[in-house]
C-alpha positions, 0 to 999 in steps of 0.5 A, spaced: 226 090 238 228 093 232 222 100 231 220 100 224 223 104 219 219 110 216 218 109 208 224 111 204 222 116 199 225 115 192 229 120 189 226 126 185 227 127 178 233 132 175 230 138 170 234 135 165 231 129 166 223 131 166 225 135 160 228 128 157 221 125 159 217 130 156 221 130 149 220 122 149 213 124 150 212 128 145 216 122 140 213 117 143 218 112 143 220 110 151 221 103 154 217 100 159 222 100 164 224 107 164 217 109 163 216 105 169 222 109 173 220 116 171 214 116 173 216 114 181 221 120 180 218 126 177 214 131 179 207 132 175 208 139 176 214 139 173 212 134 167 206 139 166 210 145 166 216 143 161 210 140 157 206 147 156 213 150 154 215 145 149 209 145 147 209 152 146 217 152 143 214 147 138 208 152 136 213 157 135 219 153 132 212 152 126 210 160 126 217 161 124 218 156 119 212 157 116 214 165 115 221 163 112 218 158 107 213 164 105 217 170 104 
């Protein structure tokens, strides 16, 4: 008799790639299906960690481009 095989886990998203989910987030454009894989893949840790910075990055990227168009 064949024994049953344990659950195959599925492969875990590169850094690159959470970071490529993250930026999609924040334009808002995905397809279903990529959606659909990304989130079997990625890490909510790593989603929300590379959220925090991007977020951060964007507050900043603000704060300098408005000091350069005052001055």
């Amino acid at each position: 008799m064949n024994a049953p095989q344990p659950p195959v886990a599925a492969p875990r998203a590169s850094f690159l790639r959470t970071v490529k989910t993250v930026a999609w987030s924040f334009i808002g454009i995905r397809k279903n299906s990529e959606y659909k894989q990304d989130l079997a893949q990625a890490n909510p840790f790593h989603i929300i960690a590379v959220g925090i910075a991007g977020a951060v990055l964007f507050v900043v990227g603000l704060i300098v481009l408005v000091n350069w168009v005052v001055k």
